[in-house]
KERO-762854 format. One record per residue (C-alpha): residue number from 0; residue in three letters; chain; x, y, z. Coordinates in nm, 4 decimals. Layout:
BEGIN
<site num="NUM" residu="ala" chaine="A" X="X" Y="Y" Z="Z"/>
...
This chain:
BEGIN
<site num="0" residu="unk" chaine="A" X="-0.5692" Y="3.6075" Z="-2.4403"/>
<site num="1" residu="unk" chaine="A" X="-0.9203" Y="3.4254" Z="-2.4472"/>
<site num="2" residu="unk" chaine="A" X="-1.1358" Y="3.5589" Z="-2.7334"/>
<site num="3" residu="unk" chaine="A" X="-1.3572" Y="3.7424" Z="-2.3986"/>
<site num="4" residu="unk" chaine="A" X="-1.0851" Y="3.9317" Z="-2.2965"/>
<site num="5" residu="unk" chaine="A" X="-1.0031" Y="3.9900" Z="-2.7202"/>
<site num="6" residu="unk" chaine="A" X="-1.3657" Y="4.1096" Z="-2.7544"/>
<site num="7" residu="unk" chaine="A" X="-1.3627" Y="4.3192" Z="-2.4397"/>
<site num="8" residu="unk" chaine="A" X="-1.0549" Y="4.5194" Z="-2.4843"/>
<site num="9" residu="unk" chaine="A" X="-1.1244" Y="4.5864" Z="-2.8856"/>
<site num="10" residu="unk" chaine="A" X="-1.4714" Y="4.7283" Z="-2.7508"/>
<site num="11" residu="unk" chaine="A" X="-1.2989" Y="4.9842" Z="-2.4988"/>
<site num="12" residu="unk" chaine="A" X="-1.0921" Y="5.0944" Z="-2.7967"/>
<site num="13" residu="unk" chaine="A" X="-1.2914" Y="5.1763" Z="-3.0336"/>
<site num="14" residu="unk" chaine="A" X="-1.5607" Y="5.3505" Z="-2.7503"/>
<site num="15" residu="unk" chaine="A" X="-1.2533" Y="5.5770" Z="-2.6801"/>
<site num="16" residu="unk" chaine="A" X="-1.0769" Y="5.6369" Z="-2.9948"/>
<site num="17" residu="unk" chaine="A" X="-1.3395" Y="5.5008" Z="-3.2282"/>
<site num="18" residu="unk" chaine="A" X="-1.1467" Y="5.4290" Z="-3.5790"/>
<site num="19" residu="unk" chaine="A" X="-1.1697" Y="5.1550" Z="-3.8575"/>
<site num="20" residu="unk" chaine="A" X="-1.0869" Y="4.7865" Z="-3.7771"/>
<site num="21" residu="unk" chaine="A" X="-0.7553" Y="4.6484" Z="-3.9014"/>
<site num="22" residu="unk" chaine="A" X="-0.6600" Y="4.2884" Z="-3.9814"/>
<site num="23" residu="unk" chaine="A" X="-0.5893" Y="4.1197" Z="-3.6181"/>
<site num="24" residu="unk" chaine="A" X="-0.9477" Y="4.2959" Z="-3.5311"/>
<site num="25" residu="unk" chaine="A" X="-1.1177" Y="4.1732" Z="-3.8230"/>
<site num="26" residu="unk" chaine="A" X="-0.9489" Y="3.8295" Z="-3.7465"/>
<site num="27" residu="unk" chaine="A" X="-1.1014" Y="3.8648" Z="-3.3276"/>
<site num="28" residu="unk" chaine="A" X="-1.4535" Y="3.9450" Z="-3.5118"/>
<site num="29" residu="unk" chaine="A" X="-1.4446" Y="3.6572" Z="-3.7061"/>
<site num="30" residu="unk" chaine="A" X="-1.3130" Y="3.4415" Z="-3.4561"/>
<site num="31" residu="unk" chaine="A" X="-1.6280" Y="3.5549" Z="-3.2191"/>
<site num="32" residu="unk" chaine="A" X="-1.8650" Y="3.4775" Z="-3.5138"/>
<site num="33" residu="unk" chaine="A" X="-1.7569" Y="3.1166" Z="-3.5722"/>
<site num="34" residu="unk" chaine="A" X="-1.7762" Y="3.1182" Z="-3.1915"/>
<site num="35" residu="unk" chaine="A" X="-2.1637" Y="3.2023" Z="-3.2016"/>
<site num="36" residu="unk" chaine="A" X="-2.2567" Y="2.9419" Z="-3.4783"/>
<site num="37" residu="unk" chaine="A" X="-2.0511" Y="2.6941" Z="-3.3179"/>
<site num="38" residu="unk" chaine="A" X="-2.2651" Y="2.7038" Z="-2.9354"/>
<site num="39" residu="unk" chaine="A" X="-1.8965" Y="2.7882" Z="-2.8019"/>
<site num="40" residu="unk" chaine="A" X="-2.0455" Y="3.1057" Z="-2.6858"/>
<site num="41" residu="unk" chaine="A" X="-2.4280" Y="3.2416" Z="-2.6096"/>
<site num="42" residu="unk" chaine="A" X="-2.6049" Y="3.5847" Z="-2.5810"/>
<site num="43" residu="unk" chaine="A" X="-2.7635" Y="3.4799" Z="-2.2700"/>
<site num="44" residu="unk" chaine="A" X="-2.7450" Y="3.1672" Z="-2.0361"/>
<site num="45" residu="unk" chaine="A" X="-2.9513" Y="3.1056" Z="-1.7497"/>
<site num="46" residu="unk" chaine="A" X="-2.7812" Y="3.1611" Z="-1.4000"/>
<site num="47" residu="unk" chaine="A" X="-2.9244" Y="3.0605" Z="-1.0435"/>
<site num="48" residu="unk" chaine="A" X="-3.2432" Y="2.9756" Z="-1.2025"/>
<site num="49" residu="unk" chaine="A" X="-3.2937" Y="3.3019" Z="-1.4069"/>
<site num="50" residu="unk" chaine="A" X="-3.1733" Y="3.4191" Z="-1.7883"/>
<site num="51" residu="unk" chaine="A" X="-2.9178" Y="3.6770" Z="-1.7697"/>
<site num="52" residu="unk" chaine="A" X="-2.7140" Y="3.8762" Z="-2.0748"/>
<site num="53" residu="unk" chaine="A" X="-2.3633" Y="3.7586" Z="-2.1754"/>
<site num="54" residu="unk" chaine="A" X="-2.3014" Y="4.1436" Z="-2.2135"/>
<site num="55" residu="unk" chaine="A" X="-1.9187" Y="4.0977" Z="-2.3628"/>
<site num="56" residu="unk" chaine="A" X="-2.1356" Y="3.8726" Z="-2.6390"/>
<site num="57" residu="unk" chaine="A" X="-2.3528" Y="4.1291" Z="-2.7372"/>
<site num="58" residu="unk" chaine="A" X="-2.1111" Y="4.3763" Z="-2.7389"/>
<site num="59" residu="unk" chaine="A" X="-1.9404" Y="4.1570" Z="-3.0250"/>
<site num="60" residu="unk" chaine="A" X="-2.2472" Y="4.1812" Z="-3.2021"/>
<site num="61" residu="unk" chaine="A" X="-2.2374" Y="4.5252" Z="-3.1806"/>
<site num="62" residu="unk" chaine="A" X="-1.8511" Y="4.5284" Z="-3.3186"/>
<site num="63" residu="unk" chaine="A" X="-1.9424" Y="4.3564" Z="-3.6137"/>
<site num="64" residu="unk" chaine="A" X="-2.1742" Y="4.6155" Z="-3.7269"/>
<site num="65" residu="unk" chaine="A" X="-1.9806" Y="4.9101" Z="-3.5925"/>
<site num="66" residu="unk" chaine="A" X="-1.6368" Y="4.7761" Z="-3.7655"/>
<site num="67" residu="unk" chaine="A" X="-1.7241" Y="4.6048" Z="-4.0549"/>
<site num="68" residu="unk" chaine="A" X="-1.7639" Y="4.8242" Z="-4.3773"/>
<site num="69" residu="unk" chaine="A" X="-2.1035" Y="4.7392" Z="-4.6228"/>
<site num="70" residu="unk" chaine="A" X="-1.9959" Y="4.5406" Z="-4.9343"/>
<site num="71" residu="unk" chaine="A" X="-2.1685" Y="4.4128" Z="-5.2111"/>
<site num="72" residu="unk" chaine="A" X="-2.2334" Y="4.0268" Z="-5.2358"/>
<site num="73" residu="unk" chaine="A" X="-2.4188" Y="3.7691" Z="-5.4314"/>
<site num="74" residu="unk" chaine="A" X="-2.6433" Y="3.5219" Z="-5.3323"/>
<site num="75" residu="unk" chaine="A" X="-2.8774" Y="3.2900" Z="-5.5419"/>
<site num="76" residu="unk" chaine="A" X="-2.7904" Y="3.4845" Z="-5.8514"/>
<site num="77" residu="unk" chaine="A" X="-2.8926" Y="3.8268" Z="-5.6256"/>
<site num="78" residu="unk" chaine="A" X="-2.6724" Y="4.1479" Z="-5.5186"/>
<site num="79" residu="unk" chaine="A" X="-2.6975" Y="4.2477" Z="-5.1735"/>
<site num="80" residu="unk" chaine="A" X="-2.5481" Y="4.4992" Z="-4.9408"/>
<site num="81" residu="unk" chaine="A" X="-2.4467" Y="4.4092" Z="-4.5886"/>
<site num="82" residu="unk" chaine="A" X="-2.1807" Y="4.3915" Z="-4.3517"/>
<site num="83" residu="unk" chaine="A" X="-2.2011" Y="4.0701" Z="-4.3083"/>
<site num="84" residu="unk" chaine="A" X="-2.2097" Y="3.7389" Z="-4.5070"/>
<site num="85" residu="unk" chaine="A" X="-2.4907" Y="3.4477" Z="-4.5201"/>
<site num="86" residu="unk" chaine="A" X="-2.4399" Y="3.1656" Z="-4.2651"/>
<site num="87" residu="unk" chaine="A" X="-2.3001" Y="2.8569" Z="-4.4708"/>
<site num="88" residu="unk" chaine="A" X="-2.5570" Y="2.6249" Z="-4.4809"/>
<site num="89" residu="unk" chaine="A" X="-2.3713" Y="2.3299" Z="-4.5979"/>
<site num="90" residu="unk" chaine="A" X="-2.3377" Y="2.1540" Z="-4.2566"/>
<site num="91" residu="unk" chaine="A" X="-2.6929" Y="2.1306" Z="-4.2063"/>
<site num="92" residu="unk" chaine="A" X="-2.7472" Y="1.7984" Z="-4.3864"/>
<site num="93" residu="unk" chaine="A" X="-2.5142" Y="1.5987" Z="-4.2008"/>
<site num="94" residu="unk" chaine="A" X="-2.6985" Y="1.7063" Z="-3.9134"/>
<site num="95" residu="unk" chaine="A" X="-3.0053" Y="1.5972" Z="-4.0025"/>
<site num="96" residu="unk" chaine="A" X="-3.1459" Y="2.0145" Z="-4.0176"/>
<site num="97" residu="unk" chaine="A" X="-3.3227" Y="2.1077" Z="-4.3160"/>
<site num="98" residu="unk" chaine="A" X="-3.4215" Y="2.4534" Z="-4.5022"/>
<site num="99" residu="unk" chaine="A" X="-3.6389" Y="2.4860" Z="-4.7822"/>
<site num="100" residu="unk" chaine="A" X="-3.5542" Y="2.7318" Z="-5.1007"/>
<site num="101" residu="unk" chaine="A" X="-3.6388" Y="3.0249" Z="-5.1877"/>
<site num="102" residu="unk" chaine="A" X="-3.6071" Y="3.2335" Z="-4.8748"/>
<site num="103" residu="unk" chaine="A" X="-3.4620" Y="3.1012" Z="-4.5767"/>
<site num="104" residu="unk" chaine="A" X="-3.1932" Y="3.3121" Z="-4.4823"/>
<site num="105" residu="unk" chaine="A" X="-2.9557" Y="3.2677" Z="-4.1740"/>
<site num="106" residu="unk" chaine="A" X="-2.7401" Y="3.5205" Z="-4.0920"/>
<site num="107" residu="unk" chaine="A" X="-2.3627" Y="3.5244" Z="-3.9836"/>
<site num="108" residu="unk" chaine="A" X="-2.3491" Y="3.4541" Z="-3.6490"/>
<site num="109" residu="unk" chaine="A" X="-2.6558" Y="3.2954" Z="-3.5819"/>
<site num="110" residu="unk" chaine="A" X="-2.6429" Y="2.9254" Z="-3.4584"/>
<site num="111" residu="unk" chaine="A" X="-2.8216" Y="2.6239" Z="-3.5775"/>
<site num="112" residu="unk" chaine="A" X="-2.8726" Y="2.2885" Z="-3.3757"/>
<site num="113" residu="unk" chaine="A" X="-2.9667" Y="1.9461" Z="-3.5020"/>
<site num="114" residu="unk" chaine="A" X="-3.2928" Y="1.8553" Z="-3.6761"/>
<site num="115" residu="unk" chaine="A" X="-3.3861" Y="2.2212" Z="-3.7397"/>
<site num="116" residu="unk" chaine="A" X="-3.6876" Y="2.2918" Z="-3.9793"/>
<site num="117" residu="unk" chaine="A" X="-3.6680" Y="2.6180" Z="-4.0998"/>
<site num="118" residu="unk" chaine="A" X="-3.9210" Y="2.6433" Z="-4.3975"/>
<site num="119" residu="unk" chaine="A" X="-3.9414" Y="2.9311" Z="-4.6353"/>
<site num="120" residu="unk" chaine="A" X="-3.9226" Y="3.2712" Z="-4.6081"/>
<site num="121" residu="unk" chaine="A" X="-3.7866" Y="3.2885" Z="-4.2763"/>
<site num="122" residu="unk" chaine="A" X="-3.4689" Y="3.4528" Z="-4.0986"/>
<site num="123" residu="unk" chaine="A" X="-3.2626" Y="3.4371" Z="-3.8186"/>
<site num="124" residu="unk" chaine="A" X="-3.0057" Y="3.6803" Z="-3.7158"/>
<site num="125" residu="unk" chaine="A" X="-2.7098" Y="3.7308" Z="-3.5730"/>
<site num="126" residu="unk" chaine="A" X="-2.6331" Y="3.6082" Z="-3.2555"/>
<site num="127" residu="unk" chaine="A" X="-2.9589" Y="3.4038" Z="-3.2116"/>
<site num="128" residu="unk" chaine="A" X="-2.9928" Y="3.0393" Z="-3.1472"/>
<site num="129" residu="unk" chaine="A" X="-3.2339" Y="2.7569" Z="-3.2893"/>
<site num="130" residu="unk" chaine="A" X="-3.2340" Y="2.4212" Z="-3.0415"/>
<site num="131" residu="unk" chaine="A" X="-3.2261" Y="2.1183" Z="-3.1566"/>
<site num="132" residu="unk" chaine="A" X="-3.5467" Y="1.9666" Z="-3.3370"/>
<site num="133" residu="unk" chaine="A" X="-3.6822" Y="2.3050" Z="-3.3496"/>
<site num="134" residu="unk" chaine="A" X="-3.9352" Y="2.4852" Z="-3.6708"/>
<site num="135" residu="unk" chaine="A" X="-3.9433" Y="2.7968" Z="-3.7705"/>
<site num="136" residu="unk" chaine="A" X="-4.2189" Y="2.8067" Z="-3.9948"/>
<site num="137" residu="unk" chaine="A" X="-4.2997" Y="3.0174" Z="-4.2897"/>
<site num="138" residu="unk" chaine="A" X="-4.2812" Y="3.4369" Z="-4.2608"/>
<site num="139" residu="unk" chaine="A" X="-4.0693" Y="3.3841" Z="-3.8848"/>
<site num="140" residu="unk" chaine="A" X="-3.8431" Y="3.6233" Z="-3.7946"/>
<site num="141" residu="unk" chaine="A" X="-3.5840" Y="3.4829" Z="-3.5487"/>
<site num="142" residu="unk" chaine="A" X="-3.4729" Y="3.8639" Z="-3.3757"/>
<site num="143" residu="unk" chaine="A" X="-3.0727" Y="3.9059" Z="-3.3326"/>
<site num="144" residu="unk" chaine="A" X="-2.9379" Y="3.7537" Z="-2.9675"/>
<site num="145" residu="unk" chaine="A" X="-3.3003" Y="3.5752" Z="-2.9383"/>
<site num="146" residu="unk" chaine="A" X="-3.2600" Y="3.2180" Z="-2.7233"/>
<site num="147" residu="unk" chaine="A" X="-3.4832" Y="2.9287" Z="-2.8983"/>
<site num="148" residu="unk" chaine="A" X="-3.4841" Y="2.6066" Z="-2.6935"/>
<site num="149" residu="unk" chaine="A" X="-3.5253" Y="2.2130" Z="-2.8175"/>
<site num="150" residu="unk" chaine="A" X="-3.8020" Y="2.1457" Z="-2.9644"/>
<site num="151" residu="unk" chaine="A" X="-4.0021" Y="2.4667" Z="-3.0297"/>
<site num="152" residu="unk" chaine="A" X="-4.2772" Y="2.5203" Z="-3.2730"/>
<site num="153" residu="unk" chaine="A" X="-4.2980" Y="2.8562" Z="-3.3950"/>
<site num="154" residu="unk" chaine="A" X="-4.5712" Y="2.9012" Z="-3.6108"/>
<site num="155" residu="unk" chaine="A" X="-4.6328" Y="3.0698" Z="-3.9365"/>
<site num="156" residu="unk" chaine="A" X="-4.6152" Y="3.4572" Z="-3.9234"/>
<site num="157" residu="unk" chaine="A" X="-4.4818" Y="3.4805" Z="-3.5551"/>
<site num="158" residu="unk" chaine="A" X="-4.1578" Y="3.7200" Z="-3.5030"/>
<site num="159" residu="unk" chaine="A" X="-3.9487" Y="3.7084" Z="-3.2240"/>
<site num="160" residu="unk" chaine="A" X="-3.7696" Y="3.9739" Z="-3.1455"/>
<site num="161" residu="unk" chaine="A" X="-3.3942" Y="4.0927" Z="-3.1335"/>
<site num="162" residu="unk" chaine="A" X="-3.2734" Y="4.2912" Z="-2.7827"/>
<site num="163" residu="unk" chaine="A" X="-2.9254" Y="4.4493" Z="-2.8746"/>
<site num="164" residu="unk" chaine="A" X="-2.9161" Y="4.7327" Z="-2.6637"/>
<site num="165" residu="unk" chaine="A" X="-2.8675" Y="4.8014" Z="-2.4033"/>
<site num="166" residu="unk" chaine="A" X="-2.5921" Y="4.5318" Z="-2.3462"/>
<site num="167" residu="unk" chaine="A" X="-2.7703" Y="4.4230" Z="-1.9779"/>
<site num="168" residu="unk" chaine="A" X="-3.0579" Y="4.3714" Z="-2.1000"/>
<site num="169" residu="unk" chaine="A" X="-3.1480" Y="3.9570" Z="-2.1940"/>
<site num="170" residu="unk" chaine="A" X="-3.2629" Y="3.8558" Z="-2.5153"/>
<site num="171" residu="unk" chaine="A" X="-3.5859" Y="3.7320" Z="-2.5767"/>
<site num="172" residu="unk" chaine="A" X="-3.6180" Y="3.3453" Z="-2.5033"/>
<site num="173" residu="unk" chaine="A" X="-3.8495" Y="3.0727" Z="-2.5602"/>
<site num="174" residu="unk" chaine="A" X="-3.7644" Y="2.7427" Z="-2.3329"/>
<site num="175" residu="unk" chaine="A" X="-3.7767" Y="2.4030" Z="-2.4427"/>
<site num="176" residu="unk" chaine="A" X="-4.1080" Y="2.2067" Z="-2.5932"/>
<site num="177" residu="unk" chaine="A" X="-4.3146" Y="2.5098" Z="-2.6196"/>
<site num="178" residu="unk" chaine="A" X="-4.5430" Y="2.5891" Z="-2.8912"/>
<site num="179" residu="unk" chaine="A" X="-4.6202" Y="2.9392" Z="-3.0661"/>
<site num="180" residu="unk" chaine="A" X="-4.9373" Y="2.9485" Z="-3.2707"/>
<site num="181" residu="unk" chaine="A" X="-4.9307" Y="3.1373" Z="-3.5736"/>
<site num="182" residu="unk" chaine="A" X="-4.8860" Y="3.4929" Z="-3.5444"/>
<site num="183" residu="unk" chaine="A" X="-4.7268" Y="3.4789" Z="-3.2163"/>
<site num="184" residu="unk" chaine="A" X="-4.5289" Y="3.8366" Z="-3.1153"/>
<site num="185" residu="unk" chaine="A" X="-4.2626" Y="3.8023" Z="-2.8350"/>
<site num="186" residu="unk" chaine="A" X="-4.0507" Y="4.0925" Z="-2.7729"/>
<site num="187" residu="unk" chaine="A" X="-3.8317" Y="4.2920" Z="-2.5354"/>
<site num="188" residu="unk" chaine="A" X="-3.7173" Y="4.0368" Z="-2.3297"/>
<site num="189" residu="unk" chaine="A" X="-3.9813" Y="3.8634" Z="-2.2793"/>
<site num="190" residu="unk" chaine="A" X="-3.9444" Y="3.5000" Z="-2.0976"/>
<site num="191" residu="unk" chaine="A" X="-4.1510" Y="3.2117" Z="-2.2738"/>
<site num="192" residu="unk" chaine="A" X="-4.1585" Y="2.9415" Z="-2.0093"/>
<site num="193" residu="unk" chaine="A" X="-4.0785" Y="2.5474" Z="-2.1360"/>
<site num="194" residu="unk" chaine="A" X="-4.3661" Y="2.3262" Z="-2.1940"/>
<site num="195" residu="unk" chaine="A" X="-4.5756" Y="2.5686" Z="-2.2779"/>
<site num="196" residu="unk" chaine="A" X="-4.8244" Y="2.6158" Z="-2.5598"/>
<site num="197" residu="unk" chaine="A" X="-4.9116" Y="2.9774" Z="-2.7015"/>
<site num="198" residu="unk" chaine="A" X="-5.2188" Y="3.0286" Z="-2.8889"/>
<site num="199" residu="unk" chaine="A" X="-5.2556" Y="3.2261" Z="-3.2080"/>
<site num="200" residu="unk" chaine="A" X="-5.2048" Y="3.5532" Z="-3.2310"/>
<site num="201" residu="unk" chaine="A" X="-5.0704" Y="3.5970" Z="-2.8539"/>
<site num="202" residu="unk" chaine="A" X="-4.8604" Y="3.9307" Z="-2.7900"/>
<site num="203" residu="unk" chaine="A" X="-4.6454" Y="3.8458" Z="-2.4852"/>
<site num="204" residu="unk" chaine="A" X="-4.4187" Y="4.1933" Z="-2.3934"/>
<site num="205" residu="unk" chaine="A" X="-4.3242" Y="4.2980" Z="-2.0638"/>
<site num="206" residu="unk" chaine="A" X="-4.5711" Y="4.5541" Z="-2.0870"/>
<site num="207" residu="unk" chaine="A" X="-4.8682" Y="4.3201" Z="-2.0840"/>
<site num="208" residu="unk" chaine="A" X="-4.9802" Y="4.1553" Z="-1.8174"/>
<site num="209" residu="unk" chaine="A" X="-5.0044" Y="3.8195" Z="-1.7760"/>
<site num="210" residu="unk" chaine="A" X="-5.2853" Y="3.6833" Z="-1.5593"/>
<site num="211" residu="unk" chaine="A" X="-5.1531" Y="3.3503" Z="-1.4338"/>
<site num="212" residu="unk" chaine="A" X="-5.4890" Y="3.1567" Z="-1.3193"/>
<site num="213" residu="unk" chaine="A" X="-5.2607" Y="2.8658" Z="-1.1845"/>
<site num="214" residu="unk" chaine="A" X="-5.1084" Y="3.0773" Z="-0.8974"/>
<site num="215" residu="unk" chaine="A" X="-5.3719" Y="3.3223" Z="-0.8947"/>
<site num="216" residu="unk" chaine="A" X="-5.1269" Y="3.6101" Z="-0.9599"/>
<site num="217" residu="unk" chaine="A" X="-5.0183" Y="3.8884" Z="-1.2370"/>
<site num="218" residu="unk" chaine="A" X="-4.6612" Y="3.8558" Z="-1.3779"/>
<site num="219" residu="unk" chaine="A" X="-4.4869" Y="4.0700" Z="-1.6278"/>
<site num="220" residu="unk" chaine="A" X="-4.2270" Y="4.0014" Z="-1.8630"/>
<site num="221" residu="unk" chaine="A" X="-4.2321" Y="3.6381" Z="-1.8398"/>
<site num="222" residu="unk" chaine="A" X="-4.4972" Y="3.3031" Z="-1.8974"/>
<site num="223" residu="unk" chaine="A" X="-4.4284" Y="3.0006" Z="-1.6706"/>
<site num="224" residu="unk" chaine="A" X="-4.3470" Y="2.7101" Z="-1.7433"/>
<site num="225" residu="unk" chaine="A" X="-4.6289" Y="2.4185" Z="-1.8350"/>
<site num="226" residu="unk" chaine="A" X="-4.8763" Y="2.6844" Z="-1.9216"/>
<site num="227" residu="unk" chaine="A" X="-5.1732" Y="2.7500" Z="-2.1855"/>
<site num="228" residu="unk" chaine="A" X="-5.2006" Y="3.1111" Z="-2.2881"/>
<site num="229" residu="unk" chaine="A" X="-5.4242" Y="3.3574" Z="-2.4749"/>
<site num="230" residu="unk" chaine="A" X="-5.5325" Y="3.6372" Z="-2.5320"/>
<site num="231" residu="unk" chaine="A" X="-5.8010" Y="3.8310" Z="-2.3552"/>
<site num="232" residu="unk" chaine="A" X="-5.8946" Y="4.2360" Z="-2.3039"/>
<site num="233" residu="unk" chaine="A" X="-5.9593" Y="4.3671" Z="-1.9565"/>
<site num="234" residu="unk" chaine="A" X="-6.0875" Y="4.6949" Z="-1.8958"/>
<site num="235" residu="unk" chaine="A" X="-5.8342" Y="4.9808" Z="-1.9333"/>
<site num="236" residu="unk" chaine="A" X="-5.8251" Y="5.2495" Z="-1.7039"/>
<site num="237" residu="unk" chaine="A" X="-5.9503" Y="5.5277" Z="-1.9287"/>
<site num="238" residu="unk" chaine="A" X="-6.3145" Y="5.3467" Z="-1.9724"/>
<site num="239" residu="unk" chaine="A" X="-6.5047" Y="5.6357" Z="-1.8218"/>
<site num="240" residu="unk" chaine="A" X="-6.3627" Y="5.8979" Z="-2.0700"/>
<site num="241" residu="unk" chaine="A" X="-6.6187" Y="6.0028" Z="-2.2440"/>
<site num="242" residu="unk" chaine="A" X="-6.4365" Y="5.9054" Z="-2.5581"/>
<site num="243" residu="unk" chaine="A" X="-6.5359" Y="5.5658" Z="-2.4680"/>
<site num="244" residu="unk" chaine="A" X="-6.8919" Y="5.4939" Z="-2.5170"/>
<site num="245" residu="unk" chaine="A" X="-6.9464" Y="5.1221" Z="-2.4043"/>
<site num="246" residu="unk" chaine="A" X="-6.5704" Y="5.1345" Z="-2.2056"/>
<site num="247" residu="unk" chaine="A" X="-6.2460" Y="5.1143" Z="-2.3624"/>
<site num="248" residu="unk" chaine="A" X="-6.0389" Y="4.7710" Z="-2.2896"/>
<site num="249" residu="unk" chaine="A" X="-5.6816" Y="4.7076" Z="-2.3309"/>
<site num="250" residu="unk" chaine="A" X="-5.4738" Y="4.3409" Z="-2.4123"/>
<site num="251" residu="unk" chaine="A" X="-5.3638" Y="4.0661" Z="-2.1531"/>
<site num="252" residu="unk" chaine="A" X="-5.2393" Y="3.7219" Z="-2.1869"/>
<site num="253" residu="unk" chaine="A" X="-5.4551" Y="3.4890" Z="-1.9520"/>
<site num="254" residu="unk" chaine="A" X="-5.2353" Y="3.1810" Z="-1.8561"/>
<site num="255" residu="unk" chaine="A" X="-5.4461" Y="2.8590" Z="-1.7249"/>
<site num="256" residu="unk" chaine="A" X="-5.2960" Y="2.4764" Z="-1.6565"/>
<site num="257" residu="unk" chaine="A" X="-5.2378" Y="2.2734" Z="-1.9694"/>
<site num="258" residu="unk" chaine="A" X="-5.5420" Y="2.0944" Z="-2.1009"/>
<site num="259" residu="unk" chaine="A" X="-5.5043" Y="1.6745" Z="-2.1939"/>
<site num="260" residu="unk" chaine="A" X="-5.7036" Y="1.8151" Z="-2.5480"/>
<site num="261" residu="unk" chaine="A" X="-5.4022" Y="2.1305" Z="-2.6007"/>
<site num="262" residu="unk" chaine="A" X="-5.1272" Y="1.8378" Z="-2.5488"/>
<site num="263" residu="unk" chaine="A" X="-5.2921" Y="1.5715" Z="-2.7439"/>
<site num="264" residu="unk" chaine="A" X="-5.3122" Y="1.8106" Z="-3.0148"/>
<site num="265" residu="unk" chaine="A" X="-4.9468" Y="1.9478" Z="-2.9943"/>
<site num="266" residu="unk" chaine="A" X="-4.8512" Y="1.5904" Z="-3.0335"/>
<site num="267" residu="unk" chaine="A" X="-5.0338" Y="1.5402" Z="-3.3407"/>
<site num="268" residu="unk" chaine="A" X="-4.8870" Y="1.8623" Z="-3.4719"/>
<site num="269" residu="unk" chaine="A" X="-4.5903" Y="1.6938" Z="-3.4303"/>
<site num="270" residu="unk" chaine="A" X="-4.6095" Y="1.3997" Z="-3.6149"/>
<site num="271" residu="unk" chaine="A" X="-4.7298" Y="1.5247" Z="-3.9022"/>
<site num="272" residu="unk" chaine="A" X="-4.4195" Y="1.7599" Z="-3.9061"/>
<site num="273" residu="unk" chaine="A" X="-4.1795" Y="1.4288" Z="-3.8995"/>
<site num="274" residu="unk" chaine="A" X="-4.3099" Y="1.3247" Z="-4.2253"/>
């Protein structure tokens, strides 16, 4: 049996009988795990153009929290309880990825490319990936399933968020060579298009607009490609409540064409972060 059709049929098991996992399903969960670091297997790929969930993959993800039991295990001289264990970090070196001390913590599951920066404290969970040549900066949360693409900067303070449930649903992602200022939220989903630089500060959720000035139209739930974005309040709908003296306004991204000045500075953002 492939480790799909493995992870498939222990999931309609235990949603009919429920039950602890044995040996041979502990073995399947582990198997699916070193799966996930190794890029055998993704949360979400893109298909005809557009990123869709690889539902049996979160459903794993789901297993290993559902099956496993919480035991108590050390780490830098530190107890801590979880059902699952630290990602081993020892491969990094060889290929060329780097993490600073004192707080950068990878979980099980989670998968690592090539000339990764991940500085300190930051996390990435299970069943997320980091592409190659890609920083996570300092206080970054890397959500559980969440898609990172080559060459990403994610700023300091920005947390991207996990999408477990339900199964359907995609991850968020963040395409190649795009930049996330500091403080960056992108959650639910959301679709951060490649090439694209994010200012500080920038919430991008399906539930706020985007205002895409290139083709003069409003999107949801996604930023193209080659874009710069901010953010900007519009007024809300509930101005001329007398609540409201002066108008109330709500958040929107505004997305305009990339500017030589945003690129030139991205690029020396990046050199400095070689040396």
């Amino acid at each position: 049996m492939s480790l799909q059709s493995d992870v498939t049929e222990l999931w309609e098991r235990t949603q009919e009988d429920g039950g602890e996992a044995d040996l041979d399903d502990l073995i399947v969960l582990d198997e699916f795990l070193d799966a996930l670091e190794s890029d055998e297997i993704r949360a979400a790929e893109r298909v005809d153009g557009e990123w869709q969930a690889n539902e049996w993959v979160k459903r794993g993800v789901l297993l290993n929290f559902s099956l496993r039991e919480i035991t108590t295990q050390m780490h830098g001289g530190v107890a801590y309880n979880d059902v699952l264990e630290l990602y081993d970090s020892t491969s990094l070196a060889e290929r060329g990825s780097r993490n600073t001390p004192d707080g950068t913590v990878v979980r099980r599951g989670a998968n690592l490319g090539s000339d990764v920066i991940m500085m300190s404290p930051s996390f990435v969970n299970i069943g997320a990936r980091v592409g190659d040549g890609t920083l996570v900066d300092s206080c970054d949360t890397v959500g559980s399933c969440a898609q990172i693409g080559k060459n990403v900067k994610i700023g300091a303070n920005t947390l991207i968020g996990g999408v477990l449930e339900p199964v359907e649903d995609a991850p968020v992602i963040v395409e190649d060579n795009v930049s996330l200022g500091a403080g960056c939220r992108v959650t639910s989903g959301f679709v951060v298009g490649e090439d694209s630089v994010v200012g500080e500060n920038t919430l991008l959720t399906p539930r706020i607009p985007v205002y895409d000035l290139v083709n003069e139209e409003v999107v949801y739930g996604e930023l193209p490609p080659e874009r710069r974005a901010f953010t900007r309040y519009v007024e809300s709908s509930v101005s001329d409540h007398e609540m409201f003296e002066g108008g109330a306004y709500k958040p929107a991204v505004v997305a305009t064409d990339l500017e030589t000045e945003t690129l030139e500075a991205t690029e020396r953002e990046d050199a400095l972060r070689d040396n």
